[in-house]
N, C-alpha and C positions, 0 to 999 in steps of 0.2 A: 370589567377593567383588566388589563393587562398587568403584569408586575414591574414595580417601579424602575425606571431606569438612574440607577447612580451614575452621579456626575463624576468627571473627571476632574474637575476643578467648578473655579466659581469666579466669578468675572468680578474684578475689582476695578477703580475709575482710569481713565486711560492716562499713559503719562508716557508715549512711544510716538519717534516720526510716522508721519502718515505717508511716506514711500513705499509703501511694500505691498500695494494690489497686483499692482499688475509681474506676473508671470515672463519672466526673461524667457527669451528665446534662446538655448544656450545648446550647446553641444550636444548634451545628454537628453536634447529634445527628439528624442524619436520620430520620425516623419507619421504621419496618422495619428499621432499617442496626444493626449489631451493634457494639458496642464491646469492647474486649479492654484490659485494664491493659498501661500500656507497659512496668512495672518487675515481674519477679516475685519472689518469695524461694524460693531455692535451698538444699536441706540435702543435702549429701554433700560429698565422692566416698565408696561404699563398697564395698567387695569385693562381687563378683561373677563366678560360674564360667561358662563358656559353655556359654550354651544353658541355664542352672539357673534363671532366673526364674520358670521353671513349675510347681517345687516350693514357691515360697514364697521363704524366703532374703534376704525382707528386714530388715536389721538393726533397722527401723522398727518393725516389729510388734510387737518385744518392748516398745516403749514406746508398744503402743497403736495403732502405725499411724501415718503418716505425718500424717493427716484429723485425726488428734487431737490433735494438735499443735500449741499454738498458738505464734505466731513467739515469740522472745524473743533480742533481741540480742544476748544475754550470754551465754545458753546455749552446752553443748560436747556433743559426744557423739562416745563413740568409734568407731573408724574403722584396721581395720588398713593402709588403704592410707597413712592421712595422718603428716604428721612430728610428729613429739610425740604420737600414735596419735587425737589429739583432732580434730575439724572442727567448723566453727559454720556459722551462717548467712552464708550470701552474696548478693549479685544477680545479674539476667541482664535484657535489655533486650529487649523484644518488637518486632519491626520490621515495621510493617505492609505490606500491599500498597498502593501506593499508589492502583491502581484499583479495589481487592476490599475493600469493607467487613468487618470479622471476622475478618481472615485476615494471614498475618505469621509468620515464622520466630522464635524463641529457640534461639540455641548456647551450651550448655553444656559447658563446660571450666573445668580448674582449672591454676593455674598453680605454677609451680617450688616458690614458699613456702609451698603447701598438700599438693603429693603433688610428690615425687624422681621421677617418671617414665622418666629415664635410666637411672636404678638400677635401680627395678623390672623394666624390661624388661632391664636388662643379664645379672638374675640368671633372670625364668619367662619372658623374650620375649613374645609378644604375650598371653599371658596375666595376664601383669604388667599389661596396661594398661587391662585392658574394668574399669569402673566402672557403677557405679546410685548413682541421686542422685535428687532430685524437687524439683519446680518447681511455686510457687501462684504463681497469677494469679487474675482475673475476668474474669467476663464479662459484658454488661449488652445486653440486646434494648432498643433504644429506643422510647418508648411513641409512637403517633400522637397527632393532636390529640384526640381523645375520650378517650384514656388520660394524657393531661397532668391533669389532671385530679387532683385531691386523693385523687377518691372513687375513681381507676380505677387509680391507680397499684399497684401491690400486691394487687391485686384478683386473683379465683380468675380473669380470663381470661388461658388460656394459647392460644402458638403455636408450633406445630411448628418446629425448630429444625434442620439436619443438623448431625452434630458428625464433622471428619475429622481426624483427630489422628494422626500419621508422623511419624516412624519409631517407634511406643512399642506396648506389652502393654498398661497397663492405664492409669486414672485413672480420679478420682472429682469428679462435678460434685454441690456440694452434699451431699455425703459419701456420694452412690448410687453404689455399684459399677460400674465397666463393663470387662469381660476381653478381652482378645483384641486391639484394637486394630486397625492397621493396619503391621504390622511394615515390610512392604516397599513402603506406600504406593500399594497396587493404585488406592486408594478405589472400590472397586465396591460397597462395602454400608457406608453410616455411620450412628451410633447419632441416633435422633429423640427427642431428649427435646424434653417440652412445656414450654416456660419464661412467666412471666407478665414482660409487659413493666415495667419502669423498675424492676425489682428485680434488685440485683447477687447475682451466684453464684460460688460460690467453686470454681474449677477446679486438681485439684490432678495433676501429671503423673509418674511414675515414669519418669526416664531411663534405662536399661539398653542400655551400647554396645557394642556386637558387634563383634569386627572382624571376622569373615567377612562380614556382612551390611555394613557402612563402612566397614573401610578398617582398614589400621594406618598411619596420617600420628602424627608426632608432634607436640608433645606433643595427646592424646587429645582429641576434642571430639566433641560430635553435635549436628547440626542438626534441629532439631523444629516440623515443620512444622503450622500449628494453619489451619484452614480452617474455620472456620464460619459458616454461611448461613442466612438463612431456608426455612420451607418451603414447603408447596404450601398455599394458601388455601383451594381450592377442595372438591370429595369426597374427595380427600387421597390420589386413585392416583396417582403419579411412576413416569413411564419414562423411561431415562437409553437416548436412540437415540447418544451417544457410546460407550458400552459395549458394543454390541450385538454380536452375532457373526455374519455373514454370509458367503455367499462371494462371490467374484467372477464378474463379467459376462463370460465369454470369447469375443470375436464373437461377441456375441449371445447365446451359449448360458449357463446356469446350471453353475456348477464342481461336477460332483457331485449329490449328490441332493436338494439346493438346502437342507439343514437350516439354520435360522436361530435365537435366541436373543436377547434382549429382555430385560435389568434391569428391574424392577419392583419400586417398591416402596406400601405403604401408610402414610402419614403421619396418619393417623388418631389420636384418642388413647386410645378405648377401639373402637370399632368394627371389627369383621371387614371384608375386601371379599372379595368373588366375582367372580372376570374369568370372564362367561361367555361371550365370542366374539372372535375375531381375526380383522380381513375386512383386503383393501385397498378403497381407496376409489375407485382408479383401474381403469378398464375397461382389458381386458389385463394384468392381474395376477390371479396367482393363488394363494391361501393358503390352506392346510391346517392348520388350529390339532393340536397334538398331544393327546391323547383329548379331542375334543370337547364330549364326553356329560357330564364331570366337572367343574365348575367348580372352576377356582384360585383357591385359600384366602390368604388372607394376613393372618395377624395383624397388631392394631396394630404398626406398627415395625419390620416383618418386608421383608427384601427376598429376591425367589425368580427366576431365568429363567424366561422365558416362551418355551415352546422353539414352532414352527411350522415350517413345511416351504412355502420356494417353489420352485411349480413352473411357474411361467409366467412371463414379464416382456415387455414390447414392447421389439424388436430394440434400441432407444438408449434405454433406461433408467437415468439417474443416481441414478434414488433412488424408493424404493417409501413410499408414504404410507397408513399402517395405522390402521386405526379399534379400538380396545378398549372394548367394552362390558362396564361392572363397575356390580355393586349391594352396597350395605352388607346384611351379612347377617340375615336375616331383614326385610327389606324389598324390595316388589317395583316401588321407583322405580329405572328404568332408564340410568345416566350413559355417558357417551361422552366420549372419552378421544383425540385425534387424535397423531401422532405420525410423522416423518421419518425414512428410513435411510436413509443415503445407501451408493451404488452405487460399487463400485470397476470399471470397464472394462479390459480387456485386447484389447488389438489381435491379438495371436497366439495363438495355440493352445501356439505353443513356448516360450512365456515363462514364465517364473515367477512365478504366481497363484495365489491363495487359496482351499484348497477347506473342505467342511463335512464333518462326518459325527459319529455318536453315538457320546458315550463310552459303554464298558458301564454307567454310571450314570443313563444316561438323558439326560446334560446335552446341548448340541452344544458340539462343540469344530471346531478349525481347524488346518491345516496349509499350509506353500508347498508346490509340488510344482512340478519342472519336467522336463517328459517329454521322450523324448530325441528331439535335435532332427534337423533334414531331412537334415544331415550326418552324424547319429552313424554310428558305427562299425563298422555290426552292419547283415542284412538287414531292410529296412522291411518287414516281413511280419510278421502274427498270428501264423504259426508260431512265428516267433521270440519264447521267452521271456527276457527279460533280466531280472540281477537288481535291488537297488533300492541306491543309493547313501544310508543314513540318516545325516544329520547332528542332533547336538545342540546346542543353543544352550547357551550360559553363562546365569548369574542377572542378571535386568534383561533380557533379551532379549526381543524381539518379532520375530518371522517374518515380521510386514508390513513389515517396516524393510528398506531398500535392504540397511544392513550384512549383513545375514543372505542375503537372497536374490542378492546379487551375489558372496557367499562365494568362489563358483564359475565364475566369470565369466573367469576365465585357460583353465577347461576346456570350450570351449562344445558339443562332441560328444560327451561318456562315453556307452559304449552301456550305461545304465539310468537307473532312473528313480530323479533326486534329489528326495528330500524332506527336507522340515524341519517335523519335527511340532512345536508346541506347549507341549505335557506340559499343556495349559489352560491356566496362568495365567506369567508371568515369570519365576517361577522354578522349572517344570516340575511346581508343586504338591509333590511329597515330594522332589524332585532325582532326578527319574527311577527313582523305585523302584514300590512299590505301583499310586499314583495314574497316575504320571509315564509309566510303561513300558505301563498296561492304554491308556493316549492313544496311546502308538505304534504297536501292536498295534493298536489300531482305527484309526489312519491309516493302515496297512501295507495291511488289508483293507478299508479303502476306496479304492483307489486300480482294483480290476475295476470298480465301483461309476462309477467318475468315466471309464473305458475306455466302459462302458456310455450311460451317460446322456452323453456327448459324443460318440457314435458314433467313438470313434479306431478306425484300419482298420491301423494301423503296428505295431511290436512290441506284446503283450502283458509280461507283468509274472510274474516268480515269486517270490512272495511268500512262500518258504522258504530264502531264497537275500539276505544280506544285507550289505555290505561299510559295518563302522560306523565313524564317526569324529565325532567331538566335541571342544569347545573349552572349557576351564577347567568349569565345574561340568557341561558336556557330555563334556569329557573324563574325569570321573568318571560320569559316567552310559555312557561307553564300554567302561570299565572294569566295571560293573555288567552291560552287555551281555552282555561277555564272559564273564563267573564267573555267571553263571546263562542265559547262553541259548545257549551254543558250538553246539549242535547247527545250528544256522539261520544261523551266521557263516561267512562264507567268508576274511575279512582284517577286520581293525580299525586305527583310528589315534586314539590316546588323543592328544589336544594337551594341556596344559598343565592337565592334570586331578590332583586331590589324592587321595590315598589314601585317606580319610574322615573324618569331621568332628572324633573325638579326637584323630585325628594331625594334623589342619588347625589347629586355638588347642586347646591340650590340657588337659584338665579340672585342672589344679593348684590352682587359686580357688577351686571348691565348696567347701563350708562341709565342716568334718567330719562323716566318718560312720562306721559299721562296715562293716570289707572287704566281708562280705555283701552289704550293703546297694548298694555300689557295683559291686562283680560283675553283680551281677542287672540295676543300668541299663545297664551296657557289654553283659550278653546280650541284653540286649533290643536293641542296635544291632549285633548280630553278621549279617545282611544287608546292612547299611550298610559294614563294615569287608574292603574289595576285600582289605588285605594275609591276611587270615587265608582268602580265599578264592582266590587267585592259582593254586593248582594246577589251578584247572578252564579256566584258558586255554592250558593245555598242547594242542598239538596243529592252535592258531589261528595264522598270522601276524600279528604286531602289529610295523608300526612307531610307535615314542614319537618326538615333538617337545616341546622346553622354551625358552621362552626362558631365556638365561643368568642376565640380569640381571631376576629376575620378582623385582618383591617386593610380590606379587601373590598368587599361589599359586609358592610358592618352588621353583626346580626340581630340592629336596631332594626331592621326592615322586615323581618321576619315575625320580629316580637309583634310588631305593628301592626304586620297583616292578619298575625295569630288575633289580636285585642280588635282589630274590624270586622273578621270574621264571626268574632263570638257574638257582636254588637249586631250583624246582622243576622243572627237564630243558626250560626254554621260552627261547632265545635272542632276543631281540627286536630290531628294530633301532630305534637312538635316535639320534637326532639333538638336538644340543641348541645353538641359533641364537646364534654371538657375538655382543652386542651388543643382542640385542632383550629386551625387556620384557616385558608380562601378552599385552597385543594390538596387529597391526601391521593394518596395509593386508595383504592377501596372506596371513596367516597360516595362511589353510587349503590355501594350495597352493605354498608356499614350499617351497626346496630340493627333495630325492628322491620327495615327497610326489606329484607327480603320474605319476612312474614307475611308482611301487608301486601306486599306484591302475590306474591303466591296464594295468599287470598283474595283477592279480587282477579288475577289470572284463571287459577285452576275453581277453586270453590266458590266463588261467585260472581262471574265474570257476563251482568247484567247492567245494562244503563237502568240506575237508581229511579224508584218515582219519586215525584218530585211531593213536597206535603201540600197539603190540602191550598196554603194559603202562601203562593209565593210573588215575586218581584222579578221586572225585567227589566235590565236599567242600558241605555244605546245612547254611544255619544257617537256614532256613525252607521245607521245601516245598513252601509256598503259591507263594511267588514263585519257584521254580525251576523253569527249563525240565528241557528231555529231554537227559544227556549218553550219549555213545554207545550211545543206544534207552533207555538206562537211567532210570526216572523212581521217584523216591522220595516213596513217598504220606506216611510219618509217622516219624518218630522216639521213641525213649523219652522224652526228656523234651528241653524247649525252652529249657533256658538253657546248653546245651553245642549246639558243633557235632557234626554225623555227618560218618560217611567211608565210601566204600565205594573197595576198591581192587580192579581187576581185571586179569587176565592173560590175555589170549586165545593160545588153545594151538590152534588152528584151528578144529573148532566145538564145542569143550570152552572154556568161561570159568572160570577161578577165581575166587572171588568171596573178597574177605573184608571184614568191617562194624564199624564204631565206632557205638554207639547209633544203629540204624538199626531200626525197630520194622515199614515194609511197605514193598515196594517191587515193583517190575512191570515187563515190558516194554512201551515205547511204538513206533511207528513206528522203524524203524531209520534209523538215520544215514546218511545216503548213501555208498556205498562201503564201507559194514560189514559191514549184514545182522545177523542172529541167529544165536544160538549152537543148536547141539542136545540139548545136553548144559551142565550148571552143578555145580561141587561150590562150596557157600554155607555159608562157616565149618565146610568137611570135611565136611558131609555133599552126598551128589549128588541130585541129578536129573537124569533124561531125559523126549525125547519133550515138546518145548516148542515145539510146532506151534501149539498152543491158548493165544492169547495173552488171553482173556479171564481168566487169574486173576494173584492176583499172589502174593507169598511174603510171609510174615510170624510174624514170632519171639511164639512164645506156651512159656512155660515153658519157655528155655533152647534150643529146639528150634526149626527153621523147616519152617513149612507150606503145602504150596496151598490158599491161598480164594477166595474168590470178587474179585472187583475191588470189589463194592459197600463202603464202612463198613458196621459194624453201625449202631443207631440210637442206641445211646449214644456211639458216638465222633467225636472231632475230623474233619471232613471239611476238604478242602482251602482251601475258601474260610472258613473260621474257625479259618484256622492260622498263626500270627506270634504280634506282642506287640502292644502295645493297639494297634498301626495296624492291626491286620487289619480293623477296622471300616471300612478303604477300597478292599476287596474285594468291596465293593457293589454286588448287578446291578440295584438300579434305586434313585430316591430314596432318601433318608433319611425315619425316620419319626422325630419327637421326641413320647414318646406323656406325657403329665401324667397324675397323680392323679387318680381320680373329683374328680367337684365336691365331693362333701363331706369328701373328706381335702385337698383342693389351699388352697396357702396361696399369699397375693398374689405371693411373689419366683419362684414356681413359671415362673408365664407371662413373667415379666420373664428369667427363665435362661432357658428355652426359646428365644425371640424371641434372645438373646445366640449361643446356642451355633449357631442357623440362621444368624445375621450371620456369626459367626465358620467355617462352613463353608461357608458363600459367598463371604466375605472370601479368604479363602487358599486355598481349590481350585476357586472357581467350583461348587461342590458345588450340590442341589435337596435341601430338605426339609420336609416335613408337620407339622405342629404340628398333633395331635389327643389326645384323652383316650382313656383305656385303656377308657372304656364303649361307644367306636365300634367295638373289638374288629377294625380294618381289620388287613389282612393283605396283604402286599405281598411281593414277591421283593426286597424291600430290607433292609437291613439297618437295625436301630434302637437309640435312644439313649432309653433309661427311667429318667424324675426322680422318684426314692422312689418306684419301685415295686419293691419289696422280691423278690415272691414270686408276682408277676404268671407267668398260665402262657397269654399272648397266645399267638394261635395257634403254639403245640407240639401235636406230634400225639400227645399221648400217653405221654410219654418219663418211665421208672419209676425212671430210676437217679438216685442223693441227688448231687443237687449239694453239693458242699463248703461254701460259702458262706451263711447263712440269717442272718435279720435277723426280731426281733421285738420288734417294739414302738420301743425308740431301743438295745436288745443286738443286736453283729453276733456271730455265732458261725463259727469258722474250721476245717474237720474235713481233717487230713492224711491220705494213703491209708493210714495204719498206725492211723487208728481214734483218734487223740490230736485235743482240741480247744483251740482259743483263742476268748476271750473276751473281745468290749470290750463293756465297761458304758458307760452315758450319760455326756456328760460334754461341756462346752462346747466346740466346734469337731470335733467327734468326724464323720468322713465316709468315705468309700469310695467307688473306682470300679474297675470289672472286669468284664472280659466274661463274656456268655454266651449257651448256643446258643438257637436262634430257629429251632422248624423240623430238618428236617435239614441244610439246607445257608444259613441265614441266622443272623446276628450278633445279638446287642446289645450296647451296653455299659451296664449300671448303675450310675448317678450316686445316691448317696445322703448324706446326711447329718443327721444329729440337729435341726440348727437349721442356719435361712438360713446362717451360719458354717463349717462343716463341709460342707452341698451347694455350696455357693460353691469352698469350698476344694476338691474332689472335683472339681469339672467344671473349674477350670484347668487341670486334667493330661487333660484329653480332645487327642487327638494335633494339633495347628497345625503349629511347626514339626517338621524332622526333629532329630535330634540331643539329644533331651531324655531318651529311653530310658525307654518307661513299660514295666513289665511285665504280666502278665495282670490282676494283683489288688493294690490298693494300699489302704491304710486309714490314715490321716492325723490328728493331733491337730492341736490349737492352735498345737504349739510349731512344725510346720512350719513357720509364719508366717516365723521369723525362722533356721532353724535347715538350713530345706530339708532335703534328701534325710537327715539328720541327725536332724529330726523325724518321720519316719515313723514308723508304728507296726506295718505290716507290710507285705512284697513276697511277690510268690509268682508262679510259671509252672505251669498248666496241663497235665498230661503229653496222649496222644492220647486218654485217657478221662473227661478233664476232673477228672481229680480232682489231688492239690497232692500232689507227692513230696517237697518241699523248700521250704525259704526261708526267711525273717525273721520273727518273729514276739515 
């Protein structure tokens, strides 16, 4: 969680003309310069669950929508947060920048005489307090002198617009939909609508306050930041070289394998662009565009990384100056595109510096690294391997930031090598799960990569050999380390890290629903919840630190996991700091903390055996490591955890299983080894020399197979709940409608859903039609294509799922069907397999309303809990997870054991 943002005021009930939206056209209107209403009108506060604005859930919809709504002073509408259960219209005051045209905060809060806020939190605590409201204003491009003008005012010339709008999900300018938003205010990709100058629009903002994301300050308020600028005049490419991702200059040398990364966008308003080359412009540099041969696509509006690889620079280079040649497509005039990055230097080799490398999705991502230095601990010889001391960042952090890299600055010798990966974007993209941890893993194994290409002659690195510790949303990703990857862990130190996001503002607010319905979203975050997975850090050291006084992340959560841990045979040590708060100066090496570390670094710096008689507990094993050799390819079905519990008798294992459907030996554990012999729920095997097969329960009975899936089953990389679409090994593809089925909001959601996975993971995606039949090792995202059989190789077995015409049909593995007929807002989305080992998810819906409604629930943030397959009405709108029409998880043969219907 962030620190609270204090209100400026508090919004009392309205008692002001409703003259004052729209933005005169006035003298002082600079030609280009943006104007924004200073006054807006405000309707709420009203109930909202955390994390549920994704379902729908606003009380609004039931009368229409917010956009349809025209003011009216008098009006009431109900509101279980408010006193008398009634709210009306209120104001809020837009405060501009005083040097940025367009741009200006509005805080929204309400005060005593509208919601009891003491109360409420007295009785659901911080769930009592998060509210949704919504905010109209205007906005007005001012015309130049040609467009002053009688004839030109209002006239069809439009110009590109960026529109950045923080902390918010959604809004609509002019009553056009736009999803996603910028929740945590990355601004790396904002929506380009084409606006004609001297005509006012009407921008309407959905407030939804979070406290994990701001804060719980009382009484409640969120500041909402509105930034909007002009765009580019000219061919309409934009590169943002402030967003860029590069590494650092380390005397002289490139950090790493020099990958680089490049925002780009297209402000065009119907035009493609083609970036067909990336040079520098400077002699002594040198750049390697990444596949060459292929020109990058970029629809109108579209913003994508433009990833490149430097591998040359002159010895004192601050900054590389890049040429981009792009052509509007189907045209062969050639434009040029210049643009600056500027160079980060580093004087030492042993400092802490920024390196580069690829995530498995193809993007470049970044990490600090600081190798161990002239003094560390340990012999300066390649012989010597040492392990890697991994720290995680909190949300809001950046790894360029002194805070983050001088973390460690009390310890300047540990013999390994500290790193601070990333996770991509601030807040680690999924909070170190999926996205977050496949970043760490690929800065774990880039770090030979950065040995290499810097020629270090000193310790090497063992990169199975990990001592983690992390800090508040890092101390949950500590936590997450531990209960799926113990095998690779030698010691952990969770700081001030939460148990998981129900137990962090806990779901009380959601709108109602049927238990079911609610089951199915908590299984789908059963990866996310460390306490139900606590037994698999049995056998690690952990010491816990909390501040006493956090009211932050409360250091309720820490006691918790201390009192779980103990329950499952795991004694932890904890420390919990009188006096201190969320975060201090020192907080990562305060008290015992650099003992413990220095013991398990220098004096014993071994992955632990595990005791005779342990536990492995998988609520996805997609994302689970190997616990003692042991690796679990699938389970019976996905909205229950498995267990497997073993007892090593010397090299007899017993094994016994809780819906656990294949499993197999992986490398063993260090200090393990393998068994010779297994009895697996009373029956035996021997003669397990032959680790190529693995065991799996078919008819009550377990058997040796092969390791391979068959070609109808779940493979690991398309196993989870709808995030597994971020098990991705290369771009996204977002594939449209042939041209004669595709309707206009087709390409308008498409261009949405690529911002919005740029927006929040830094993610790369394709926008091409299903007639281009391209095929990539990427996983993709199909708009109303129902029954598309894009490269599949062939695969006979009936998917559950089918859709014909505007009927979706719903078929359970017991041969029973469901049936939704047409019907206004009627949509779905659900994964399914692609290939043997790629993804898609299917976005469908009857009309713009329903696909609209169907692709909000495509996974942004965490904590939302989508499951495999979701079908949604109208009444979602206002009703959330309340109005669904069905849920359902996928067993490992893709077919539906269960669920809502």
């Amino acid at each position: 969680m962030r620190a609270s943002l204090l209100p400026q005021f508090l919004l009392a009930p309205y008692t002001s003309p409703a003259n004052f939206l729209q933005p005169p056209v006035t003298p002082g209107c600079e030609a280009g310069s943006i104007q924004i209403s200073r006054t807006w009108q405000v309707l709420g506060p009203f109930q909202i669950g955390t994390r549920e604005a994704e379902w729908g859930a606003d009380p609004l919809k039931y009368h229409g929508g917010f956009q349809n709504i025209p003011f009216n002073a008098t009006a009431t509408f109900k509101s279980s947060l408010a006193t008398n259960g009634i709210v009306n219209w209120s104001v809020a005051q837009f405060s501009p920048y005083i040097d940025k045209s367009g741009s200006g905060t509005i805080t929204i809060g309400f005060n005593s005489t509208i919601v009891d806020w003491d109360f409420l939190r007295s009785i659901y605590g911080w769930s009592g307090t998060q509210f949704q409201a919504w905010a109209r204003g205007s906005l007005l491009v001012c015309p130049g002198p040609s467009q002053r003008k009688s004839k030109a005012v209002g006239s069809d010339i439009r110009v590109p617009v960026n529109l950045h709008i923080s902390p918010v999900l959604e809004y609509f300018l002019d009553k056009k939909p736009y999803y996603g938003g910028d929740m945590y205010g990355y601004r790396r990709a904002p929506a380009v609508p084409h606006l004609t100058p001297g005509v006012n629009y009407t921008l309407d903002i959905r407030i939804t306050h979070d406290i994990r994301a701001f804060g719980g300050g009382m009484p409640p308020a969120l500041e909402v930041f509105v930034e909007i600028s002009m765009g580019e005049d000219g061919m309409g490419l934009v590169a943002e070289p402030k967003k860029a991702v590069v590494p650092d200059i380390v005397m002289g040398m490139i950090a790493g394998e020099g990958w680089a990364s490049l925002p780009v966008r297209n402000e065009r308003f119907k035009d493609w662009i083609e970036i067909l080359k990336v040079a520098s412009v400077r002699s002594g540099t040198d750049i390697h565009q990444q596949d060459a041969k292929a020109p990058v696509q970029l629809a109108p509006g579209q913003s994508r990384p433009l990833v490149f690889r430097i591998t040359k620079v002159p010895f004192n280079a601050t900054s590389i100056e890049l040429l981009i040649q792009y052509r509007l497509r189907d045209s062969d005039e050639i434009s040029n595109l210049l643009t600056l990055l500027a160079l980060t230097t580093v004087q030492s080799l042993f400092d802490t510096h920024i390196f580069t490398y690829r995530h498995p999705s193809g993007i470049v991502s970044y990490a600090a690294l600081r190798p161990p230095s002239q003094n560390a601990t340990c012999p300066a010889s390649p012989d010597k391997k040492i392990p890697i001391l991994l720290s995680l960042h909190g949300a809001g952090v950046d790894v360029h930031w002194d805070l983050a890299k001088e973390a460690y600055k009390e310890m300047p010798n540990l013999c390994a090598w500290l790193l601070f990966p990333q996770g991509v974007t601030l807040w680690s993209g999924d909070d170190w799960h999926l996205w977050g941890w496949a970043d760490v893993e690929a800065a774990i194994f880039a770090i030979p990569h950065w040995i290499r290409s810097i020629g270090w002659s000193r310790q090497s690195v063992d990169t199975h050999k990990l001592v983690v510790t992390g800090h508040s949303n890092g101390g949950q990703g500590t936590w997450y380390a531990l209960t799926h990857n113990s095998d690779k862990i030698i010691a952990a130190i969770p700081l001030s890290g939460y148990l998981s996001i129900p137990a962090y503002v806990p779901y009380h607010m959601w709108h109602e629903a049927d238990a079911k319905k609610i089951g199915l979203v908590l299984a789908a975050m059963n990866p996310y919840r460390h306490e139900l997975l606590v037994e698999n850090c049995v056998g690690t050291p952990v010491m816990q630190g909390h501040g006493q006084l956090d009211d932050n992340v409360p250091a309720f959560h820490s006691r918790r996991m201390r009192l779980l841990s103990s329950e499952a045979g795991l004694d932890t040590d904890y420390i919990e700091f009188p006096g201190r708060a969320h975060w201090w100066d020192g907080v990562m090496t305060d008290g015992d903390i650099p003992s413990f570390l220095n013991y398990y670094i220098d004096a014993k710096p071994e992955i632990p055996v595990l005791p005779s008689a342990f536990r492995i507990v998988i609520a996805n094993p997609a994302d689970m490591g190997a616990r003692g050799g042991i690796i679990v390819e699938q389970l019976h079905v996905y909205d229950q955890i498995g267990k497997i519990d073993v007892e090593r008798k010397g090299e007899l294992w017993e094994i016994k299983t809780q819906n656990i459907r294949k499993w197999r030996f992986g490398p063993p554990r260090p200090g393990l080894g393998q068994p010779k012999s297994v009895i697996i729920d009373n029956q035996p095997f021997a003669s397990l020399d032959d680790t190529k097969y693995a065991f799996k329960m078919s008819n009550g009975r377990w058997t040796k197979v092969d390791c391979a899936p068959l070609l109808y089953e779940r493979t690991a990389d398309q196993m989870g709940a709808l995030d597994a679409i971020f098990q991705t090994k290369s771009g996204f593809q977002i594939v449209l409608p042939t041209i004669g089925q595709r309707k206009s909001y087709h390409e308008a959601l498409a261009v949405e859903i690529s911002r919005n996975l740029f927006q929040y993971y830094g993610a790369d995606s394709v926008i091409i039609s299903e007639e281009s039949g391209l095929c990539s090792q990427g996983n993709y995202i199909l708009l109303n294509l129902t029954n598309s059989t894009m490269c599949e190789p062939g695969i006979t077995v009936e998917f559950p799922v089918t859709i014909f015409g505007d009927t979706l049909s719903i078929k359970n593995k017991y041969g029973r069907n469901k049936t939704y007929s047409a019907q206004p807002g009627l949509g779905a989305i659900f994964l399914k397999p692609v290939g043997e080992h790629s993804l898609a998810i299917v976005i469908w819906g009857v009309d713009e309303e329903g696909l609209r409604g169907a692709a909000r629930l495509l996974p942004l943030r965490t904590g939302v809990g989508q499951p495999n397959l979701i079908v949604i009405g109208r009444e979602a709108g206002w009703k959330g997870v309340g109005g669904v029409m069905a849920m359902a998880m996928f067993d490992s043969e893709w077919k539906i054991q269960d669920g809502f219907f």
